[in-house]
NUSEKOL-194169 format. One record per residue (C-alpha): residue number from 1; residue in one letter; chain; y, z, x. Coordinates in steps of 0.2 Angstrom, whole numbers, plus 5000, padded with zeros to 4 digits. Example, Ala and Ser with C-alpha at 12.3 -4.5 7.8 and 13.67 -1.06 7.14 Angstrom:
DOVEX  i  aa  ch  Y  Z  X
DOVEX  1  A  A  4978  5039  5062
DOVEX  2  S  A  4995  5036  5068
//
This chain:
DOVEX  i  aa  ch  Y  Z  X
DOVEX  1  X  A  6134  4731  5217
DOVEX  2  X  A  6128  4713  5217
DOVEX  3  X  A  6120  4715  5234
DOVEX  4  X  A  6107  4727  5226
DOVEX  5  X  A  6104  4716  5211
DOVEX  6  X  A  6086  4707  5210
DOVEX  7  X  A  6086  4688  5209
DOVEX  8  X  A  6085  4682  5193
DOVEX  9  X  A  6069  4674  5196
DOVEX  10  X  A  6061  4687  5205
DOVEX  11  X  A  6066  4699  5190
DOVEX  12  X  A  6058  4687  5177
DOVEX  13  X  A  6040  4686  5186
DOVEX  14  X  A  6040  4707  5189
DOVEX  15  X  A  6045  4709  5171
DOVEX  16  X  A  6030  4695  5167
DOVEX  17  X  A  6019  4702  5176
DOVEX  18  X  A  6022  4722  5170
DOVEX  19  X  A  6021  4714  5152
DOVEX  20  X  A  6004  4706  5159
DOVEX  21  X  A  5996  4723  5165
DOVEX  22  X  A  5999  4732  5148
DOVEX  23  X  A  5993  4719  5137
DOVEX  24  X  A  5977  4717  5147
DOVEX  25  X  A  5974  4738  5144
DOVEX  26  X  A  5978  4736  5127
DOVEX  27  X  A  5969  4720  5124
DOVEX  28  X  A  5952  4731  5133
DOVEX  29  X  A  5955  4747  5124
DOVEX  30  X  A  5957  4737  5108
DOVEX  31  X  A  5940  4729  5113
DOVEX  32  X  A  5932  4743  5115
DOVEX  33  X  A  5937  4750  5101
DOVEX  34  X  A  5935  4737  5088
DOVEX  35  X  A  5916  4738  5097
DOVEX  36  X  A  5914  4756  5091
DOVEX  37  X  A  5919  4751  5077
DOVEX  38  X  A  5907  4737  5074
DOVEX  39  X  A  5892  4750  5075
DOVEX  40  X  A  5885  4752  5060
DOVEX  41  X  A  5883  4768  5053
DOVEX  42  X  A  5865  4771  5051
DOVEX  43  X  A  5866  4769  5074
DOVEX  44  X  A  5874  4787  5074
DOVEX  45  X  A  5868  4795  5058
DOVEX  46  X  A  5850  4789  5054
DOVEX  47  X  A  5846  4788  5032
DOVEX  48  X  A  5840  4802  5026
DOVEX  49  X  A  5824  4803  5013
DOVEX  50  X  A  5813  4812  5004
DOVEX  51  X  A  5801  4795  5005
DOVEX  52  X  A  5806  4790  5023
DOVEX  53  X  A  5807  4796  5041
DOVEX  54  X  A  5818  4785  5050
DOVEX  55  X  A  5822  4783  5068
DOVEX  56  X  A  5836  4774  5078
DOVEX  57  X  A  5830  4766  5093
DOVEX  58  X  A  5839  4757  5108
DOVEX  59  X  A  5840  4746  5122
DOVEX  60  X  A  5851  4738  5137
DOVEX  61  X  A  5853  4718  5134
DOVEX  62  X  A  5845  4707  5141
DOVEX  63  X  A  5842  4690  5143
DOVEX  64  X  A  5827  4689  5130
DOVEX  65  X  A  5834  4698  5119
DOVEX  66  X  A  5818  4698  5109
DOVEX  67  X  A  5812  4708  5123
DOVEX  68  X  A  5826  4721  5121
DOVEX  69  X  A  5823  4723  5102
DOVEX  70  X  A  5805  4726  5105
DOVEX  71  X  A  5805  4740  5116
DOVEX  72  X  A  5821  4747  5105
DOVEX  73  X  A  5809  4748  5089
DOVEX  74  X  A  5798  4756  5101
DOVEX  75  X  A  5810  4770  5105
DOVEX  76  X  A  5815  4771  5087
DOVEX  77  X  A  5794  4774  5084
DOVEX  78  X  A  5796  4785  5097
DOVEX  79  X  A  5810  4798  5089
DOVEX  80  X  A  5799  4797  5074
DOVEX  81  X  A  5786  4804  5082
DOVEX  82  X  A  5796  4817  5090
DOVEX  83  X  A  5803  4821  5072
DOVEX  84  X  A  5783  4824  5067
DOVEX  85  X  A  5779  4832  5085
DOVEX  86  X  A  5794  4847  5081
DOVEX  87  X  A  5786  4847  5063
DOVEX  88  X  A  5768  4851  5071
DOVEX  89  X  A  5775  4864  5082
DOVEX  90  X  A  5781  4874  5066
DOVEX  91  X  A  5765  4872  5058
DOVEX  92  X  A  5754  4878  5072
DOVEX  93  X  A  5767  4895  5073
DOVEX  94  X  A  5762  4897  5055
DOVEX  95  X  A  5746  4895  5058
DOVEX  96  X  A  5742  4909  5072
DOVEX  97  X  A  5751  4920  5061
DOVEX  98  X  A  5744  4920  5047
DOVEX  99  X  A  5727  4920  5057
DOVEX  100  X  A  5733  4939  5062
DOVEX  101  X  A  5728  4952  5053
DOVEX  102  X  A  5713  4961  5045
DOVEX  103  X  A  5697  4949  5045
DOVEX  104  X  A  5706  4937  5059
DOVEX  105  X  A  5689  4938  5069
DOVEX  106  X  A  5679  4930  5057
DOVEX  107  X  A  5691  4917  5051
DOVEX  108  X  A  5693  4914  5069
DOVEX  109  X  A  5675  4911  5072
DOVEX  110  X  A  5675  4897  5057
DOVEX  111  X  A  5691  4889  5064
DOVEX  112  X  A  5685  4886  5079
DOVEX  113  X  A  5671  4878  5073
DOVEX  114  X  A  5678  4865  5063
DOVEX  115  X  A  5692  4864  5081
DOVEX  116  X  A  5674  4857  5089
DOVEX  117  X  A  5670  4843  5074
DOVEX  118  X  A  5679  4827  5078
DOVEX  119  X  A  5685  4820  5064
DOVEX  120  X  A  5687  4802  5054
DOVEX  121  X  A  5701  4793  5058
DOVEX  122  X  A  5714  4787  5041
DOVEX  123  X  A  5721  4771  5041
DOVEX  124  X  A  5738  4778  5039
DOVEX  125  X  A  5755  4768  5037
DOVEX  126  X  A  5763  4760  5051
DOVEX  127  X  A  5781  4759  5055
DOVEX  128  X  A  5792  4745  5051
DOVEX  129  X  A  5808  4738  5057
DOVEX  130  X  A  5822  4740  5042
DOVEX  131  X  A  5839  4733  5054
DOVEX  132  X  A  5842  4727  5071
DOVEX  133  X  A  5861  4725  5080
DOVEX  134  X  A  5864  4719  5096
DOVEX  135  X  A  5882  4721  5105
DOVEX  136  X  A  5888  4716  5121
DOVEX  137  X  A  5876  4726  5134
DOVEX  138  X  A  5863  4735  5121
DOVEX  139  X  A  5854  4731  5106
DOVEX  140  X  A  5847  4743  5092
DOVEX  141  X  A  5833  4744  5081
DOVEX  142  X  A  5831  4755  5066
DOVEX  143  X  A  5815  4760  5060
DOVEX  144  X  A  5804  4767  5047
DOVEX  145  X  A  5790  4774  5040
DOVEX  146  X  A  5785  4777  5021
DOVEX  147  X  A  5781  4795  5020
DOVEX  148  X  A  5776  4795  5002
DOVEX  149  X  A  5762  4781  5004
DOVEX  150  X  A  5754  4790  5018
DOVEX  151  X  A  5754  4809  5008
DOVEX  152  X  A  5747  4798  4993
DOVEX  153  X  A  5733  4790  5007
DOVEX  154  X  A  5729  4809  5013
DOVEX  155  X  A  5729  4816  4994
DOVEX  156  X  A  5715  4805  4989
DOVEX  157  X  A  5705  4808  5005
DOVEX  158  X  A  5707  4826  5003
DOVEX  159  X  A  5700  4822  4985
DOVEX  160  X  A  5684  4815  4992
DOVEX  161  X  A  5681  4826  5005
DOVEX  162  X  A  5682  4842  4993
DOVEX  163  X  A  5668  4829  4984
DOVEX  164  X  A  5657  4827  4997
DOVEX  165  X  A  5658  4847  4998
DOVEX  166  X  A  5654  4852  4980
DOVEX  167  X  A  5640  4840  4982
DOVEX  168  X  A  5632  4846  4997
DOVEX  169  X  A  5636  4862  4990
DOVEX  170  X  A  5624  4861  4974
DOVEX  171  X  A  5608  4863  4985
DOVEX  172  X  A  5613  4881  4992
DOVEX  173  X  A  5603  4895  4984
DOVEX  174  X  A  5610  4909  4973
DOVEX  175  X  A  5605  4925  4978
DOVEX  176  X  A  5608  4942  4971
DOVEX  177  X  A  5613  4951  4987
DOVEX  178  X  A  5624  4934  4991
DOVEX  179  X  A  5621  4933  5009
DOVEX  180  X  A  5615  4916  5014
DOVEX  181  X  A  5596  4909  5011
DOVEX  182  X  A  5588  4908  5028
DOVEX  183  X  A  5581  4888  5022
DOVEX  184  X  A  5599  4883  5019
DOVEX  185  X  A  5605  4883  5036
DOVEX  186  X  A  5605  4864  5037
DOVEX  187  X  A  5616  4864  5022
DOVEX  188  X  A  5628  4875  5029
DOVEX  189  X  A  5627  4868  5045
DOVEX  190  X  A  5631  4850  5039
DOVEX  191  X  A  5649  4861  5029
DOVEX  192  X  A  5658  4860  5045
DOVEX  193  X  A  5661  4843  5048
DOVEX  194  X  A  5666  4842  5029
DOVEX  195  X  A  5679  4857  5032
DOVEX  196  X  A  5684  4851  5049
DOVEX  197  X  A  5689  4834  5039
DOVEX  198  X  A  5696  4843  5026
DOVEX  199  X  A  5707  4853  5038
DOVEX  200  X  A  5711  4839  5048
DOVEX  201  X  A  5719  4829  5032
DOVEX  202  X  A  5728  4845  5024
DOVEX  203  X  A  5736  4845  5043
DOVEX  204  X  A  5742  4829  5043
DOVEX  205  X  A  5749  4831  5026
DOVEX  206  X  A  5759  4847  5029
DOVEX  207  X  A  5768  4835  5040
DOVEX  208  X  A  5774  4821  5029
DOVEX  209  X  A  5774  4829  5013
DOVEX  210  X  A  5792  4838  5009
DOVEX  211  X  A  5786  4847  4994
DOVEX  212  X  A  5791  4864  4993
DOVEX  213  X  A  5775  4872  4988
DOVEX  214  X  A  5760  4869  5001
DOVEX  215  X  A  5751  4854  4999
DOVEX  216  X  A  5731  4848  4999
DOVEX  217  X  A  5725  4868  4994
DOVEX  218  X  A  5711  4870  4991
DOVEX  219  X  A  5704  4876  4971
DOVEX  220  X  A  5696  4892  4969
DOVEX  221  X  A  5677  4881  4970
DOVEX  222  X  A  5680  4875  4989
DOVEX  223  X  A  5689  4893  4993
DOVEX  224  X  A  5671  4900  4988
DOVEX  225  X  A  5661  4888  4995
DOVEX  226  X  A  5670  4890  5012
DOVEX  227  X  A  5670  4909  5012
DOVEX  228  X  A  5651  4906  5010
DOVEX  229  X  A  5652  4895  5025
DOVEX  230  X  A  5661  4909  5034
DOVEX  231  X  A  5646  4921  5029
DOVEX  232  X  A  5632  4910  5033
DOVEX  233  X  A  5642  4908  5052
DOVEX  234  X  A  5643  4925  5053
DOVEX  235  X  A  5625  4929  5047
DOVEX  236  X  A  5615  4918  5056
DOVEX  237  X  A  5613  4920  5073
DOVEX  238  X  A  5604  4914  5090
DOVEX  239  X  A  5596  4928  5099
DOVEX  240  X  A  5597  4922  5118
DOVEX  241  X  A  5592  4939  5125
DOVEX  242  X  A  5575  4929  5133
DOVEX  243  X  A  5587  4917  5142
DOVEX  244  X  A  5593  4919  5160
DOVEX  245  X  A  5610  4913  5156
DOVEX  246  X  A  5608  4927  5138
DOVEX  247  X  A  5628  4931  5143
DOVEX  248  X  A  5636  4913  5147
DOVEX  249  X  A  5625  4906  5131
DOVEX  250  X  A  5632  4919  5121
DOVEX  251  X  A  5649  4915  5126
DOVEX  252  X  A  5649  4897  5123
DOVEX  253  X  A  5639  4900  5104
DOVEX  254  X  A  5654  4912  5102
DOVEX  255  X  A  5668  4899  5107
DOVEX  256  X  A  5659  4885  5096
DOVEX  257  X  A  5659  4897  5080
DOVEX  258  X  A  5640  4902  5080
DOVEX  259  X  A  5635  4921  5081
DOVEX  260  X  A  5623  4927  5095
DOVEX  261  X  A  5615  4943  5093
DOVEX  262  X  A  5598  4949  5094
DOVEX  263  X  A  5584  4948  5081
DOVEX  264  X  A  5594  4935  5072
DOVEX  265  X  A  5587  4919  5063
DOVEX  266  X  A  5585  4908  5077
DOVEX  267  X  A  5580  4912  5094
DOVEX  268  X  A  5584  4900  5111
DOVEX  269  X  A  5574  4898  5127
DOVEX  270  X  A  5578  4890  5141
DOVEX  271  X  A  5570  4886  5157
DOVEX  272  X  A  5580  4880  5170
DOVEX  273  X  A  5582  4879  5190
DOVEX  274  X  A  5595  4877  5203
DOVEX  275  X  A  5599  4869  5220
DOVEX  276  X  A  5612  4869  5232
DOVEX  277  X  A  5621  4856  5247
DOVEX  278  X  A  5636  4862  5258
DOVEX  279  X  A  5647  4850  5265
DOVEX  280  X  A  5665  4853  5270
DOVEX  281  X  A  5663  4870  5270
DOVEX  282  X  A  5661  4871  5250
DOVEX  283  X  A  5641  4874  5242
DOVEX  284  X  A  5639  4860  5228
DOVEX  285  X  A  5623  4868  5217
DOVEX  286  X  A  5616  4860  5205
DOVEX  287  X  A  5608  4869  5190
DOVEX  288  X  A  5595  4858  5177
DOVEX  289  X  A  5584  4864  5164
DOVEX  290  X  A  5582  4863  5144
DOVEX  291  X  A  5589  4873  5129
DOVEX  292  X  A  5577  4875  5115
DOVEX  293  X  A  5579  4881  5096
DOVEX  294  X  A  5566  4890  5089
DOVEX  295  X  A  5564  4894  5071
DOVEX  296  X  A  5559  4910  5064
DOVEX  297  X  A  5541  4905  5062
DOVEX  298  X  A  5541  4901  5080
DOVEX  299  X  A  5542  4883  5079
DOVEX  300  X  A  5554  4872  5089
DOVEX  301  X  A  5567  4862  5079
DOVEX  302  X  A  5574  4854  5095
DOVEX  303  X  A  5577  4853  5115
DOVEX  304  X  A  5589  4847  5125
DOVEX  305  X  A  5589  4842  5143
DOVEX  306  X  A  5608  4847  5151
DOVEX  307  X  A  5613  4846  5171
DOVEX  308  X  A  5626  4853  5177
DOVEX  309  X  A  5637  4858  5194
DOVEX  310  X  A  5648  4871  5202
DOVEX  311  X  A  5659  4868  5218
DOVEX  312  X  A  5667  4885  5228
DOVEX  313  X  A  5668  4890  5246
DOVEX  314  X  A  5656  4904  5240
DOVEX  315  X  A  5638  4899  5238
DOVEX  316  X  A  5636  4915  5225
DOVEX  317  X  A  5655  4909  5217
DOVEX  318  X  A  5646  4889  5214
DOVEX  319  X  A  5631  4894  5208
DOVEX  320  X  A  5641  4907  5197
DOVEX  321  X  A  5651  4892  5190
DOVEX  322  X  A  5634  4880  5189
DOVEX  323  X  A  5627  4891  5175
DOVEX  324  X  A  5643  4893  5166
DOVEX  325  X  A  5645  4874  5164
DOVEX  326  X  A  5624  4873  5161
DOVEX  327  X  A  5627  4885  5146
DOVEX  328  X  A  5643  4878  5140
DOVEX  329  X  A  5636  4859  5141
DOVEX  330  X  A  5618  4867  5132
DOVEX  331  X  A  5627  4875  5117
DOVEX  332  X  A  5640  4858  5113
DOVEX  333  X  A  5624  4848  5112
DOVEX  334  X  A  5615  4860  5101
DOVEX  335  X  A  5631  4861  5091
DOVEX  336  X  A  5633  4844  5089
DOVEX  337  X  A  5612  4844  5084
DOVEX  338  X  A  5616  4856  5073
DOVEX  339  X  A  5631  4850  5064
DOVEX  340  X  A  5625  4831  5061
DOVEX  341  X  A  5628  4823  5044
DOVEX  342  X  A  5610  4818  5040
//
């Protein structure tokens, strides 16, 4: 039996070495596990608030390790922002489906006006950094940004704009049969960007406010002053049954909100011309001329001078596509004319 017996020195070095192998795998999963554990908990399981939106944020090691914290806060800014991204989505469901239903064509027509207003930007409140942690190969960063301060921000600038509205609102006439005052279409006209504004608060703050019942509604005052809005939009119109482009105009004053139809209180001329180049094998045509608004006494309140091109294989196809973009560009500038604050 001896003959098959290891030596006793040879035994003791296997034995050693076996003893070596498992303590170095215990050693690494007790490394790795104490480095789980070291994690704290807000890395998997972000605080939750009725005041904050937080977001974890990391980032592999590196040398500079400042480096690596920075662009861990940025990825923590960045899941905020997909927190507030998921949040518009839901809003903007809402949205069309309320818009659905009897009287959607007029509402349409207002909402697309303000969607062509663009507004003031609020100074809102940025995000801060509440904890960092670095381990062995990543670093992360949790951050923060103080919901409550920014609904207070949007609450007072909701405030002011429905100000600025009543007092805009003051000049309008009253009269019996209620449909708009033909002299105060500069008033109304100068309502949109005020709404637009208004909207564009009441959207931001439907974001970061948690209350339960909608916030930034408007009182029964600005709910009749914008149906009156709505009215005048739909009353007034631009008669562009002179123009050579009376059926592109009429679809870019209908994508802007305005009303075209004939005999209405404005009328539009335009006089325009169009020249083409082929090259390639594609006709470039080119199409300039001038829009002009005429009151209902005949007397020009303003012009504009617009140029603009269409590219196609088809000469017929570019010059199709010049007037399209003539008429489009013609009816922005006289919405932005029409629509200025002073």
């Amino acid at each position: 039996m001896q003959r098959f017996a290891l030596p006793t020195q040879r035994y003791s070095l296997l034995l050693a070495g076996l003893l070596l192998c498992l303590t170095g795998c215990s050693s690494v999963n007790t490394q790795s596990a104490q480095s789980e554990e070291s994690l704290p908990s807000w890395v998997m399981s972000p605080p939750q608030s009725n005041t904050h939106l937080y977001g974890v944020g990391s980032a592999t090691r590196i040398e500079n390790i400042a480096l690596a914290f920075t662009q861990a806060e940025q990825n923590g800014n960045l899941q905020i922002a997909q927190q507030l991204r998921t949040q518009v989505s839901q809003v903007n469901t809402q949205d069309t489906q309320v818009r659905s239903g009897q009287g959607a064509e007029q509402v349409s027509k207002i909402q697309t006006a303000y969607t062509q207003i663009t507004t003031a930007p609020i100074e809102l409140e940025q995000t801060v950094n509440e904890q960092r942690f670095a381990d062995k190969n990543y670093v992360y960063a949790l951050q923060s940004i103080d919901r409550s301060r920014i609904v207070a921000k949007l609450k007072i600038a909701i405030n002011d704009t429905d100000d600025m509205i009543r007092k805009l609102a003051t000049s309008l006439t009253q009269t019996e049969d209620h449909y708009p005052a033909p002299q105060d279409w500069q008033t109304f006209m100068q309502l949109i960007p005020y709404f637009a504004q208004r909207k564009f608060y009441k959207d931001e703050l439907s974001l970061y406010s948690t209350e339960r019942l909608p916030s930034g509604k408007a009182d029964t005052e600005i709910q009749d002053i914008e149906q009156r809005l709505n009215q005048a939009l739909t009353h007034y119109g631009f008669d562009v049954s002179a123009t050579r482009q009376a059926d592109h105009l009429a679809s870019a004053l209908s994508h802007f909100g305005l009303t075209p139809k004939s005999g209405s209180l404005f009328t539009l001329n335009s006089r325009t011309a169009q020249h083409h180049e082929e090259q390639d094998g594609r006709f470039y045509v080119f199409e300039d001329g001038t829009l002009e608004l005429i009151d209902p006494a005949g007397t020009r309140l303003a012009s504009w001078t617009v140029s603009a091109r269409g590219i196609a294989k088809n000469l017929d196809k570019a010059q199709e596509q010049a007037t399209i973009n003539w008429a489009n560009q013609a009816i922005e500038a006289l919405f932005t004319w029409l629509t200025r604050l002073s």
